[in-house]
MARZAPA-414997 format. One record per atom (N, C-alpha, C, O): residue in one letter; y, z, x. Coordinates in steps of 0.001 Angstrom, whole numbers, padded with zeros to 6 digits, always signed. Layout:
residues N
aYZX...
END
This chain:
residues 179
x-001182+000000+000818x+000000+000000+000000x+001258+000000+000871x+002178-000656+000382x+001493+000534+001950x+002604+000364+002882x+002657-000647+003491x+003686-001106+003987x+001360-001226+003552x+001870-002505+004483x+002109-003784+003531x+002849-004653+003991x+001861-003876+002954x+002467-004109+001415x+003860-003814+000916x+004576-004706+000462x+004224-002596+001001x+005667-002720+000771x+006303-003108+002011x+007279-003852+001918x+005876-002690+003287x+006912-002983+004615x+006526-004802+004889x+007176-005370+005767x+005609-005500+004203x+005938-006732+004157x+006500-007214+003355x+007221-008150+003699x+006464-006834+001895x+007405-007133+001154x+009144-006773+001372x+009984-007448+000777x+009480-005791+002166x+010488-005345+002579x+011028-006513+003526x+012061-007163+003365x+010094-006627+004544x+010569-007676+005438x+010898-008651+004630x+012098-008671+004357x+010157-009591+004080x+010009-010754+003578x+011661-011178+002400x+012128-012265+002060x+012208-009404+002026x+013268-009569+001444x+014563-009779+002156x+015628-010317+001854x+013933-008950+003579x+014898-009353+004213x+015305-010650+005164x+016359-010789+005786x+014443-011345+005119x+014800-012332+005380x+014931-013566+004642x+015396-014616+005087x+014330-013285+003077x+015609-014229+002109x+016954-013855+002292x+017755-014637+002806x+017291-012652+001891x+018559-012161+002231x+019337-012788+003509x+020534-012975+003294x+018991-013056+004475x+019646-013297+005401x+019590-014926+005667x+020388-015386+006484x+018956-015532+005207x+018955-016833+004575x+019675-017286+004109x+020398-018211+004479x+019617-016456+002729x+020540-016958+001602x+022642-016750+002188x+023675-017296+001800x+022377-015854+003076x+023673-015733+003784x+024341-016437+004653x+025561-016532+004786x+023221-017090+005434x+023911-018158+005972x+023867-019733+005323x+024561-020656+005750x+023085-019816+004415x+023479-020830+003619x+025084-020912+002802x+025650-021990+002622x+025439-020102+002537x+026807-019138+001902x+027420-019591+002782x+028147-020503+002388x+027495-019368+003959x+028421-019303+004891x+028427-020558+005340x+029593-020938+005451x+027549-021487+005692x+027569-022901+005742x+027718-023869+004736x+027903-025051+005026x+027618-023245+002937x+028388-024474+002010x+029925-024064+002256x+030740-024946+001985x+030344-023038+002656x+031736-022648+003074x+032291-023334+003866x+033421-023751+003611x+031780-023583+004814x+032902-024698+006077x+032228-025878+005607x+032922-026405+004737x+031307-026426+005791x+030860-027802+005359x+031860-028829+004624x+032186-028799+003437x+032357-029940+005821x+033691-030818+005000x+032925-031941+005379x+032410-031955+006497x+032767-032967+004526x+032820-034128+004708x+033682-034892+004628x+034116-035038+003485x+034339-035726+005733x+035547-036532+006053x+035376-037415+004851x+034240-037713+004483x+036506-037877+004180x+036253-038835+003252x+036854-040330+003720x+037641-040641+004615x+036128-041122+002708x+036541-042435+003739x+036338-043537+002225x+035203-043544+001747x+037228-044265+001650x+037135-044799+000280x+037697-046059+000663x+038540-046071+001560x+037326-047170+000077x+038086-048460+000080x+037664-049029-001187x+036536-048944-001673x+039268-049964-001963x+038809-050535-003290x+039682-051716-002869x+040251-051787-001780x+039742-052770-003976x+039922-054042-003666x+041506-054136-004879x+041446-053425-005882x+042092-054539-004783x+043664-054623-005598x+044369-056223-005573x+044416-057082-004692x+044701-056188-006487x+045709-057314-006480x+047321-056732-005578x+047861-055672-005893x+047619-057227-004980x+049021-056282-004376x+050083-057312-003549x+051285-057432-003785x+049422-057905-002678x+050523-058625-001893x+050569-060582-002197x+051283-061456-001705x+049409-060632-003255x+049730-062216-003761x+048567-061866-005127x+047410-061479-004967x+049294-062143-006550x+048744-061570-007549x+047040-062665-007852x+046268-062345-008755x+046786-063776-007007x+045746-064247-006906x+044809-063592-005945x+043713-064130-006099x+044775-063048-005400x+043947-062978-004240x+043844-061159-004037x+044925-060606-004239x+043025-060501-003779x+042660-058947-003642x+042949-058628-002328x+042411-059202-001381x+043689-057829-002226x+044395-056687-000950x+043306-055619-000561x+042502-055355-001455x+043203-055153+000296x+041906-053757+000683x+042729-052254+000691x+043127-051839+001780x+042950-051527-000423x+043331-050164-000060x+042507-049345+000621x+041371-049253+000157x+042812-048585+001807x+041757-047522+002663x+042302-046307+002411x+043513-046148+002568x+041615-045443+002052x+042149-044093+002266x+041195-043275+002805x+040082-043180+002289x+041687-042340+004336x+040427-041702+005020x+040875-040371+005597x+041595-040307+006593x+040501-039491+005051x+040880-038342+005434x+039418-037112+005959x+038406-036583+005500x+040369-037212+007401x+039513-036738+008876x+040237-034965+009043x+041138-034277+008563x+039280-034890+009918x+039366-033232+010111x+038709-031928+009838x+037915-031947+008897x+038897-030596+010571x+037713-029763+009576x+038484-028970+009119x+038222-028546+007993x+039780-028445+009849x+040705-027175+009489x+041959-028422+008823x+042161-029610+009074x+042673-027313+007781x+043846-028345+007170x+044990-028538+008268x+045989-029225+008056x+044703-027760+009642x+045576-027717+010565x+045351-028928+011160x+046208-029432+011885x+044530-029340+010988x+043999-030602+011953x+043405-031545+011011x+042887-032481+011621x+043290-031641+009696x+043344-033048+008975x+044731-033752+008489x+045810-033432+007989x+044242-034566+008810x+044959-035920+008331x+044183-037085+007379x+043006-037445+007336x+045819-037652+006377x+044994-038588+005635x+045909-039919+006075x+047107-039933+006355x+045059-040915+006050x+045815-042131+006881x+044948-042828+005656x+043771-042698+005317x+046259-043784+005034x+045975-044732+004206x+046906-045850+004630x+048067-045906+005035x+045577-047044+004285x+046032-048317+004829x+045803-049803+003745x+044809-049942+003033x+046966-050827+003828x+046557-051781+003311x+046215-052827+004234x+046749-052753+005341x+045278-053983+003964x+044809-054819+004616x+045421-056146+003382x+045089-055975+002209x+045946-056904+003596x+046141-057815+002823x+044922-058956+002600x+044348-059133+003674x+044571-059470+001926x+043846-060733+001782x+042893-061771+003033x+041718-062116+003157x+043877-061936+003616x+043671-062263+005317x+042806-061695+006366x+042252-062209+007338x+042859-059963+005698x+042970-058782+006792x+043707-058225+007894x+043374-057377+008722x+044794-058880+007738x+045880-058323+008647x+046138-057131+007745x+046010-057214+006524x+046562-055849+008467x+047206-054936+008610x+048656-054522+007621x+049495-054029+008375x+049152-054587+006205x+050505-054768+005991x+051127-053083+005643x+052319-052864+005425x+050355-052311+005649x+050715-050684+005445x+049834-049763+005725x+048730-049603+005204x+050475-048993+006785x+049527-048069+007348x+050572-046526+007420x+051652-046507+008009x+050131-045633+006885x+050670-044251+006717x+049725-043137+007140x+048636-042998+006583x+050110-042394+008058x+049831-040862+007944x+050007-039788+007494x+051185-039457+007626x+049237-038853+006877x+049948-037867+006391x+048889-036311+006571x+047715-036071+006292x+050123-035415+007235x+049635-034021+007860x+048878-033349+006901x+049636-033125+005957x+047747-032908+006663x+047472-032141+005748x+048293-030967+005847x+048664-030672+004711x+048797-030066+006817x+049945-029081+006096x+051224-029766+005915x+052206-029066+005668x+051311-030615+005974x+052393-031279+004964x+052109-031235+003460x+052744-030476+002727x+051144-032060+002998x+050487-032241+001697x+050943-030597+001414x+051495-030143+000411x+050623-030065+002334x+050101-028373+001344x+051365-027879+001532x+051642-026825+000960x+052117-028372+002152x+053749-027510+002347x+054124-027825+001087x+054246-026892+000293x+054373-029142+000656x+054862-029762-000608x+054052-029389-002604x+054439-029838-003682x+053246-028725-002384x+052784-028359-003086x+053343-027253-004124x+054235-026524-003689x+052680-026952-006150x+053167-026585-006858x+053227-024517-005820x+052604-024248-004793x+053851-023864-006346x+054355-022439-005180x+052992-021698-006468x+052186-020846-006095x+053007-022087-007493x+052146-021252-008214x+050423-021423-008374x+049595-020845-009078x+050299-022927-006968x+048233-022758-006470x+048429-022178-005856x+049559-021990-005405x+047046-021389-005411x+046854-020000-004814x+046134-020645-003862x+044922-020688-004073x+046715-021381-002445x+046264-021427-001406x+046131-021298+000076x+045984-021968+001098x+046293-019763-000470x+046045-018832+000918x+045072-018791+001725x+045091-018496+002920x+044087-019131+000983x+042984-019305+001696x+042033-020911+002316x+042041-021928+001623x+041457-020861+003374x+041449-022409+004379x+040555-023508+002931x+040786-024604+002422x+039288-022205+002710x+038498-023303+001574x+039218-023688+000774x+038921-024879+000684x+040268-023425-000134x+041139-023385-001154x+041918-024790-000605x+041655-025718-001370x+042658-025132+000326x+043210-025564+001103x+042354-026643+001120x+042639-027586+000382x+041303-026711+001850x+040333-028096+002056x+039814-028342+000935x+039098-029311+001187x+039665-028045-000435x+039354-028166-001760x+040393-029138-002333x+040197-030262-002794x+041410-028537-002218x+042992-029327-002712x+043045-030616-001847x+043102-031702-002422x+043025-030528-000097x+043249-031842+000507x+041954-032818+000146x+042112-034032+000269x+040798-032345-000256x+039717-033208-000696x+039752-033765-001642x+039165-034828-001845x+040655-032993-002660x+040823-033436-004375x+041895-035054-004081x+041770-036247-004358x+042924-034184-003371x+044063-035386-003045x+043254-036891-002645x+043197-037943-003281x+042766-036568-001543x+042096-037942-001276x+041008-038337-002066x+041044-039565-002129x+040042-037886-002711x+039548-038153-004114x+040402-039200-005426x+040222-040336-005864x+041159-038333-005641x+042281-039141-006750x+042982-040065-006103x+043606-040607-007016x+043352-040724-004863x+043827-041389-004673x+044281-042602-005434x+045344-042913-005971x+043160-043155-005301x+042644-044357-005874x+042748-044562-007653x+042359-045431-008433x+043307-043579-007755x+043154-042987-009574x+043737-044654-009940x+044423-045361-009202x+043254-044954-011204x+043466-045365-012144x+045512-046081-012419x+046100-047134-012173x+045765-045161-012840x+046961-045113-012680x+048187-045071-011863x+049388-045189-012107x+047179-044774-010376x+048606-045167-009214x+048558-046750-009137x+049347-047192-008302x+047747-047797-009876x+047732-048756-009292x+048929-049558-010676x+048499-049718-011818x+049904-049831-010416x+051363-050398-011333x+050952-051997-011638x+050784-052860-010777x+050857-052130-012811x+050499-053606-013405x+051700-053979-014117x+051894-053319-015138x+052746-055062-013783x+053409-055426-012721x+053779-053863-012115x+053461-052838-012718x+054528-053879-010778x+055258-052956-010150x+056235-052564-011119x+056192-051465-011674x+057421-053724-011419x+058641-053384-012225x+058692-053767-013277x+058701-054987-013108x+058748-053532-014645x+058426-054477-016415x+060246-054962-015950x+061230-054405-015462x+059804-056549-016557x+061001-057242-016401x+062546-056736-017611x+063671-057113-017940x+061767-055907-017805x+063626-055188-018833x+064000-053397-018241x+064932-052638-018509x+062882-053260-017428x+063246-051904-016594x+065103-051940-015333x+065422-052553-014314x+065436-051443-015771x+066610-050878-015168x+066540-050082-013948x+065625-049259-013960x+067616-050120-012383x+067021-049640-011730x+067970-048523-011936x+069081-048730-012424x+067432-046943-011457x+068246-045542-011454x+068602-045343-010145x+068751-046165-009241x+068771-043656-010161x+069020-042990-008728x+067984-042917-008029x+068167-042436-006911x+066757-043280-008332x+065743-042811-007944x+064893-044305-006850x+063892-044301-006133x+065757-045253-007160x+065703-046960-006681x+066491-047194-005397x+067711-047266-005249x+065378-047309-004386x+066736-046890-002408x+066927-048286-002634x+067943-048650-002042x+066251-049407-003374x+066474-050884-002758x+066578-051256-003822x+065697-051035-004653x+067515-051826-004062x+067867-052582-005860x+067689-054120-005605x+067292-054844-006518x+068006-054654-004268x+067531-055963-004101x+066047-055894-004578x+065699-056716-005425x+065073-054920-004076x+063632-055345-003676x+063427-055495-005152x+062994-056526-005668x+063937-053833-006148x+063458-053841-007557x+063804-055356-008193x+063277-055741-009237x+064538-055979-007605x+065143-056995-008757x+064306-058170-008395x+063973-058857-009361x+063846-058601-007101x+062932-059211-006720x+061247-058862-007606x+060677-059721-008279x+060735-057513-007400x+060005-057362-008019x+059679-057575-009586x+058584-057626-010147x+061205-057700-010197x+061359-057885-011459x+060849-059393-011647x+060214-059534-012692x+060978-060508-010899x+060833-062081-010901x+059633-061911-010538x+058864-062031-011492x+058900-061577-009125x+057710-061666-009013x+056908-061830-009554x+056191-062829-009603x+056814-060328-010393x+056094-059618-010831x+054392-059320-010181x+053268-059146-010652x+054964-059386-008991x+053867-058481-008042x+053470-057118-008498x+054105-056532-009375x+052481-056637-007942x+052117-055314-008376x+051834-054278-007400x+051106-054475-006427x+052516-052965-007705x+052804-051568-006955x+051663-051255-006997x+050678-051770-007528x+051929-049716-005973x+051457-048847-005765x+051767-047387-005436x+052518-047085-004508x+051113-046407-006295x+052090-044906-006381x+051410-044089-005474x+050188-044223-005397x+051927-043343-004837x+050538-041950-004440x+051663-040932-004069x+052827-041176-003750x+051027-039735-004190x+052048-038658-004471x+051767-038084-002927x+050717-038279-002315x+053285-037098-002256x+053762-036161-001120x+053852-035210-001233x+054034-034427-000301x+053743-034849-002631x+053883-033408-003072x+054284-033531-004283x+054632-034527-004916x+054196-032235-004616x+054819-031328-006105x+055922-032273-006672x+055681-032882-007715x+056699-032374-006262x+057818-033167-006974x+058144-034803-006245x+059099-035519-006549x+057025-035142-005182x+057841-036460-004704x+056519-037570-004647x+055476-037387-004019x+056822-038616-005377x+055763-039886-005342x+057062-040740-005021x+058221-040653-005426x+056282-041792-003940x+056774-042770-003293x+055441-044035-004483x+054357-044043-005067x+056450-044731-004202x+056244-045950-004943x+056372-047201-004053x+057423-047310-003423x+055507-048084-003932x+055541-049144-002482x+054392-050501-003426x+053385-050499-004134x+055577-051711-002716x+054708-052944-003198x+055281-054144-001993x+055920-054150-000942x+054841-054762-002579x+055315-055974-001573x+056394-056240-001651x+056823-055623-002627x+057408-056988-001073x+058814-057799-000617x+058145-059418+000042x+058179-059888+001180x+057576-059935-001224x+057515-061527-000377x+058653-062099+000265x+058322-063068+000948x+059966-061832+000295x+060947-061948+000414x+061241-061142+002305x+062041-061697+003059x+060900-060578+002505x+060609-059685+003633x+059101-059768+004496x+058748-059780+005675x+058665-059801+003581x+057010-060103+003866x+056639-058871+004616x+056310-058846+005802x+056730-057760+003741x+055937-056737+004455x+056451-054974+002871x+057270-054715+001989x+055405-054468+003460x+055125-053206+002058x+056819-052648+002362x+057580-052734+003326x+056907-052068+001023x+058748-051295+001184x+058219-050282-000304x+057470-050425-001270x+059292-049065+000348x+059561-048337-000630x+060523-049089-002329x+061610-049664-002262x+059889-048897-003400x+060831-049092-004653x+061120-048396-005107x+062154-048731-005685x+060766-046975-005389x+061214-046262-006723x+060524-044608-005461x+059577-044456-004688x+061275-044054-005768x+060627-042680-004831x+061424-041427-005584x+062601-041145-005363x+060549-040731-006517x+060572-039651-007371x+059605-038718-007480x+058606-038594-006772x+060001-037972-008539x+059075-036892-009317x+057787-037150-009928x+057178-036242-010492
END
């Protein structure tokens, strides 16, 4: 009967200590994300390559670098962005004090990227007006004739940049950069 319980004793203790470092390893465990979809963007015939890839294990040291490849595959927009940036800019009322919390949120971000709705069918509707919120009123008014098609992705809590082509320039530009 004792050796019976002192193996059963053992045997608990080393689920127990198992099950603890499994705990502790779905805890850090990040997989870099790495997404590409196909868009209409820089000639409304032909599909553009959006990349979005976000590297790193601590939010101190990820980064998300999103890129367009035009049709061709040349290179026409390439951005970095700090993951404690992302998290500087963020609503003051998520609770992310803590690193998992933190790599949860920068994982979500690059997840949604690609959402649905950052992708602007045209960029500008031809009776839209430009505001305060418009750095280039040439480009919007260009975009208005085009009718090429944007792209949104958010910097934070209150700031989405808005970016499409300038056939006119021949290369990605800010249009509309808000809330």
């Amino acid at each position: 009967m004792r050796k019976l319980l002192l193996l059963l004793s053992v045997a608990l203790l080393l689920y127990a200590c198992q099950t603890d470092k499994q705990k502790n390893n779905d805890s850090i465990e990040f997989k870099n994300v790495n997404q590409s979809i196909a868009q209409s963007f820089s000639d409304l015939n032909k599909l553009d390559t959006f990349k979005i890839e976000l590297t790193g294990r601590k939010p101190e040291e990820m980064v998300l670098t999103f890129t367009i490849k035009n049709f061709d595959g040349k290179e026409i927009y390439n951005v970095k962005l700090k993951g404690t940036d992302l998290l500087g800019n963020t609503d003051p009322n998520l609770d992310l004090s803590k690193e998992k919390a933190q790599i949860v949120f920068l994982k979500t971000i690059a997840d949604d990227f690609f959402a649905e709705d950052n992708f602007l069918e045209p960029a500008v509707m031809p009776e839209d007006k430009p505001d305060k919120y418009v750095p280039d009123k040439a480009l919007y008014e260009e975009l208005k004739k085009s009718g090429l098609n944007g792209f949104k992705y958010r910097l934070g809590k209150e700031k989405n940049l808005y970016i499409a082509w300038s056939e006119k320039e021949k290369k990605v530009k800010i249009y509309y950069n808000c809330c």
